[in-house]
Every structure is written in C-alpha cells, then in structure tokens.
N, C-alpha and C positions, 0 to 999 in steps of 0.2 A: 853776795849775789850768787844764784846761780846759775846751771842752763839753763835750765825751766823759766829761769825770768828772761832771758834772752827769744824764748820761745821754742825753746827742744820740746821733744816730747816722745809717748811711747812709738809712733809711727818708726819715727826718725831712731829711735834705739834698735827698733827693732832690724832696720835697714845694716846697721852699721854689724850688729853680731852676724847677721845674715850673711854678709859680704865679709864677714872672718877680719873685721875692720878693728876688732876691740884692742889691738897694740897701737893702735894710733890715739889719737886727742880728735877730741869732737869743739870745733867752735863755729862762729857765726862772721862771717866777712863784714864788715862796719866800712869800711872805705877801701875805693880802690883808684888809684890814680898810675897811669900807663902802664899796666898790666904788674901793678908790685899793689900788693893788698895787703890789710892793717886785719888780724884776728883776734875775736874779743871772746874770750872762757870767764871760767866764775872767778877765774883769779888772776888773769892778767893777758897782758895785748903781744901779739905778736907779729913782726913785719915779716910778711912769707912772699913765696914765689909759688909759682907751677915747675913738676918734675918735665924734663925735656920728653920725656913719654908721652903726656898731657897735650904738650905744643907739639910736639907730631903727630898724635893723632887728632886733633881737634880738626873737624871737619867744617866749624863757622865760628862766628865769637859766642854764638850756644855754647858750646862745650866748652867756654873759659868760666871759670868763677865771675860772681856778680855780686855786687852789695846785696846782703839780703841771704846769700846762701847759704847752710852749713855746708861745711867740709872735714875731712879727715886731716889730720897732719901732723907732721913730727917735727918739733923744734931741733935745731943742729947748733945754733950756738945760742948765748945769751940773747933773747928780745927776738931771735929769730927762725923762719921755720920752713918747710917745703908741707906743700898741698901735693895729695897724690891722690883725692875722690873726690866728688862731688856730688852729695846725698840727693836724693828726688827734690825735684821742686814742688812746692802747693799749687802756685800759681807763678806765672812770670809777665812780667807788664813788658811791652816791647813794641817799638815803632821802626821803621823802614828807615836804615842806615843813610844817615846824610850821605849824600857823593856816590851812595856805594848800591846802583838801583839792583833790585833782586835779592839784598842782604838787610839783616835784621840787628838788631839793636836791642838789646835787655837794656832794660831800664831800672827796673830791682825784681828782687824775687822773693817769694814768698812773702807777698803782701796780703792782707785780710782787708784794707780800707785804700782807697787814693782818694787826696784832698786837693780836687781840680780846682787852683786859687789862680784868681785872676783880679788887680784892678780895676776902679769902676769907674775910673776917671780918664787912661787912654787907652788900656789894655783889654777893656769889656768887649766881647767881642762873642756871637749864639752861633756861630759855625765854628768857630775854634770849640767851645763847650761839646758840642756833636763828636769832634773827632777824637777830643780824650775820651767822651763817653764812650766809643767804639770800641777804643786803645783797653780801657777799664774792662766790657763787659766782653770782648774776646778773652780777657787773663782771667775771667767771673771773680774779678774784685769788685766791690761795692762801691761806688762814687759818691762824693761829697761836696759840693760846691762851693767855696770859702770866695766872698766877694772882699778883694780889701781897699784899704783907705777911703772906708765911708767917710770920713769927715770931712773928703774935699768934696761933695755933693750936700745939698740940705735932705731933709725925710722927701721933699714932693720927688726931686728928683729919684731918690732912691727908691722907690713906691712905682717910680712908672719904669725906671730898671729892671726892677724885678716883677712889674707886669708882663712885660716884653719875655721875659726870660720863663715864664712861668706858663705863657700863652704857645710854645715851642717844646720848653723841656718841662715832664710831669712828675711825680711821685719821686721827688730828689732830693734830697734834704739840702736846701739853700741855708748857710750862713756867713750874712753882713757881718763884719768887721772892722775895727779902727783900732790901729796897733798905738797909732797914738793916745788915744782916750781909752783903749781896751774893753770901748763899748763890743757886746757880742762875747766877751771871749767866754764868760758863764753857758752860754750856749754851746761855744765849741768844745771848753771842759767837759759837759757830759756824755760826748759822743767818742770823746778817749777812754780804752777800758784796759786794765792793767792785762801785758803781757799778748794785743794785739800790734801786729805791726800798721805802721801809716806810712804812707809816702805821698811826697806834696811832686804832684806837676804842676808845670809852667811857665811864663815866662819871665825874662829876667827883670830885675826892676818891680814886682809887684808886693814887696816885701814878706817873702817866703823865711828868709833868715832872722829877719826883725820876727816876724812871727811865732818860729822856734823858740829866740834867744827867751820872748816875753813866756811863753808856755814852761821853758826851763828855770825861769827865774834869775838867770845869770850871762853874761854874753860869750856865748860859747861858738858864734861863729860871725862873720866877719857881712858888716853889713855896708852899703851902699846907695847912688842918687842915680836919679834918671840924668841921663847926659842931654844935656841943654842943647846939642847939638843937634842929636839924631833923634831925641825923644824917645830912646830909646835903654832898656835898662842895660847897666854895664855887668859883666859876668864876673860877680863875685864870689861866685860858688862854682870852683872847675872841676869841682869833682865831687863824685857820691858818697853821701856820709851816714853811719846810722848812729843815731840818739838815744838814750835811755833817759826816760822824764822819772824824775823822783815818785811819782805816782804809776812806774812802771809801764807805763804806754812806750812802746820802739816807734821813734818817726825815721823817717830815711829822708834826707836830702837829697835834690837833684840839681844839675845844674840848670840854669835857663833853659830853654828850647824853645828856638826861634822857627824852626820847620818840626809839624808832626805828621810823620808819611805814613797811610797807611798800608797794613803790609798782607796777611792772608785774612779778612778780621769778618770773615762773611757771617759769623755768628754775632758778631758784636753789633755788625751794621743793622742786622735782622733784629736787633733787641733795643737798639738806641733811637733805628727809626721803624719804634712796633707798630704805628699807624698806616704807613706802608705798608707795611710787610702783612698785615692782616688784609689792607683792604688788596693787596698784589692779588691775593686766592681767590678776586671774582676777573682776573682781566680773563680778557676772550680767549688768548693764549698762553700757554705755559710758561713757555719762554720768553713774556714779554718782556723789552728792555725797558718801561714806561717814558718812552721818548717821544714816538710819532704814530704807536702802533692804533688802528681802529681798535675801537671795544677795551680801552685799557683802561681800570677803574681807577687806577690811582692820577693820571690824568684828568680824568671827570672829577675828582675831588677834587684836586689843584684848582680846576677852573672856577669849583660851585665855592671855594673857599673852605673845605675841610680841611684840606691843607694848604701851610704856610707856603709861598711860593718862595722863598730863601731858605726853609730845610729843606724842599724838594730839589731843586739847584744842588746844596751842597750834599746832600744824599747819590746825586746823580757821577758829581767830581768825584766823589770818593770812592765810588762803584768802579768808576773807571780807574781808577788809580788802584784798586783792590784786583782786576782781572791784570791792567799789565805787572804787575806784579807778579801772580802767578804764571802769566805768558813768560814773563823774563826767569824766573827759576827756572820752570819746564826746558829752558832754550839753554842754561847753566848744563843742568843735569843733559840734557842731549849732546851735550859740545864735553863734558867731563867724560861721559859713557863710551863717545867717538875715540879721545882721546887715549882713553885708557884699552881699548882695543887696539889704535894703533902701536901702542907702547906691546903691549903681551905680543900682537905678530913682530914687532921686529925684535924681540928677545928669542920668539922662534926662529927667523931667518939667523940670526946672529948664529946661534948655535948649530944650525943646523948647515949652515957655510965655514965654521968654526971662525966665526971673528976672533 
C-alpha cells in the first residue's frame, strides 16, 4: 500500500514541504475515539495524540483532527505517535453539535461521496433525506441515497417508496438494497471507484456495518438488531472508522445519528431546495421569509401544488434553525470579544496599581 492509495496526493505534498513539514510523517486519521486517534501510512498504524500546543490553541472541535484527515507526526515510542499539523481539508461534512447550540461537529473530512442510507421499513423517512442532503451540498460532497432491507417490503411496495422519494428529491442516484439477498449491491459496486473516499450517514439500526462488512468480504465490524423495545437501532458503531475495500475504494464509518442539526448550510439549503430558491427570485420582495408575505412566489406554488407542501415545511424548520444558529455564534463571538476586553483592561489596572 501506499499513500496514494490512502488518498494523498500532489496538493497535499506540496502543503507539507511548504509548511517545512518534510521531518515529520504524512498519514490519514482512520479512527478516532475520545480525542486518541488510530494513523494509517503505507506501512503501518499508529495510536497518536494532539501536542498540548494543538489543545491550546484549538479555538472549536474544527481545529482537532477528524477521521478522514491527514496530518503530520512523529512516532515517540513503538505503535505510537504525537500529531503536530493538520493538512487543508477538501471538504469537511459537519452538523450542529448535539447539546452544544452554536457549535459544530465534523463528521469526516475529506470526503468525495456520502451514502445517505436509510431503511425502508421504519427508518424511511423524505425530510430526514432533505437534511443530509444540505449537510452534503454545504461540504459540495456528492450524495448517494442507499435504501436498505428491501426484502422486508415486496417491488409494489418498493415502487411507490421510491415514487414518493423521487416525486421531492431529483437527479440523485437512488440505490435499493438487501444486505441479506445482496440484491442491488452490482449497482452500488459501480459507483465505488478506487481511491475515492465514501462515508455512509445515518441512522442507527439501518444496517450500515452489515453493509461494509458484505462490500469488504469479511466481517470487519461488529453488527446489530433493532431493539424491540424502542424500535429503535442500538449503537454499535461509537466511533469513526475508515476502511480500505480491496478494490481500493476508502469508506468511513459513522456512528448512528439520531439528531441532524443544521448549522451555517445557507448554501446547501439553496442547492437541496433548488425549486425554491429559483422560484424565491420572482417574490415581490427580497427579503421575503415565504411565510405570510403578499406577492411571495414560492407560496403561490405551494398552493397551485408546484411545490410539495412537507419540503416546503421542512425547508422553512431548517431555515429557522440555520439563522439561529448564526444568531447564537454572532452572540458567542460578542460575549468572547467583551470578555476578552475585560481581561486586557484589568491587566492594565493590575499593572498600572502595581498588583
């Protein structure tokens, strides 16, 4: 193996001599679980850390390493290593931090495809699809829609699924699947291409791991049932993992994600709902919110039935969730700015009273 199969390239070389990086080791972060990550080179793995330089200046969890990323680093004993850079990213996929509103979440980095997979028996669901799709086209990763356990539905069923799904979302490359029959999976083989990365979102329980293990050939990660309880899938994937398929395609695991928040994605949401956002350019005002306002085209479509009136809905939640969002940074950044003025004048007074 080399880095090249990993996915290095001359960008990423050229970054590293640039940055006078060439005494270090170049590899790819493959898993990270509570801030200790697993680095994979052309010759072997290594368990590293972040230098305390790193964690003190890291201004959000952006600035920490992510599955997905290269980095610089230098091994210190056998199997293990310290990370002291972290190379540009292509793209970074990322949703609004569970618990933590105003902060952001990488999800992987440096991705070229996401395989937005979802079950189609309880987990199917056209507003969740909307929100990775946003999540996707803010990172401008390309989305993939992977339906699975078709076998628990017959073709009619499946046929009016993907009516529904197809009648909302357009030009998306939808593929059915059944991990158990392995009907479909000839189709998703051709959309893996050696030496691009994938990373599968969504939720837990939809058999995302059962999906890997069958594409790798061998069972390489640890699979599970929907809990009869809650119906709900149990988390057996807690942490991010990246793949190499013998036909050189990199997949990334992810764990479940039971919330997807969106977070600054005003470019995503303008590409995911381009029906909108095209017919937006006739309302009467610029500013229109398409809520209540007179003269608002995208309203007038909702009514005449151009548009779906459950993407217009969740178009509207997501909008809203996209401005407070930015309202609560902006409110971050004013209460840090305050902050740190107060701190520099009483460093003045201090000195200046000789504390």
């Amino acid at each position: 193996m080399t880095l090249e199969d990993l996915g290095y390239n001359n960008i990423l070389e050229e970054f590293r001599t640039g940055q006078n990086l060439e005494n270090f080791q170049a590899g790819r972060i493959i898993a990270e679980h509570k801030e200790r990550y697993i680095i994979r080179t052309e010759k072997r793995e290594f368990e590293a850390q972040i230098t305390g330089n790193m964690r003190h200046t890291a201004r959000s969890r952006s600035d920490y390493p992510a599955v997905g990323d290269w980095v610089a680093f230098a091994p210190y004993d056998p199997g293990t290593a310290i990370i002291y850079s972290i190379f540009p990213r292509k793209s970074v996929i990322e949703r609004q931090a569970v618990g933590k509103f105003g902060e952001k979440q990488i999800i992987a980095a440096n991705i070229d495809y996401a395989f937005i997979t979802l079950a189609v028996d309880r987990d199917f669901n056209i507003n969740r699809i909307e929100r990775y799709l946003t999540i996707c086209y803010s990172a401008e990763v390309e989305p993939i829609i992977i339906l699975t356990k078709t076998d628990l539905i017959d073709d009619e069923g499946l046929e009016k699924l993907l009516a529904g799904l197809k009648s909302r979302i357009r030009d998306i490359t939808v593929i059915p699947v059944s991990n158990l029959t392995k009907k479909g999976y000839d189709k998703l083989n051709k959309v893996l291409h050696k030496g691009k990365t994938y990373c599968f979102l969504g939720s837990s329980g939809v058999g995302k791991s059962t999906l890997i293990n069958n594409l790798a050939g061998n069972e390489i990660l640890k699979t599970g049932s929907i809990s009869a309880s809650t119906g709900k899938g149990r988390h057996i994937t807690n942490y991010r993992e990246l793949i190499i398929l013998e036909k050189g395609s990199i997949l990334i695991d992810n764990p479940g994600m039971r919330e997807v928040g969106i977070a600054d994605s005003e470019s995503g949401l303008e590409t995911a709902f381009d029906t909108i956002t095209k017919l937006a350019e006739g309302c009467k005002f610029a500013d229109c919110s398409h809520i209540n306002e007179k003269g608002c085209a995208v309203i007038d479509a909702v009514e005449k039935g151009i548009i779906d009136k459950d993407s217009y809905r969740n178009y509207l939640k997501m909008e809203k969730e996209r401005e407070r969002f930015g309202t609560t940074v902006a409110e971050k950044r004013k209460k840090d700015k305050a902050f740190g003025k107060l701190c520099k004048e009483g460093v003045k007074y201090r000195k200046k009273n000789k504390y």
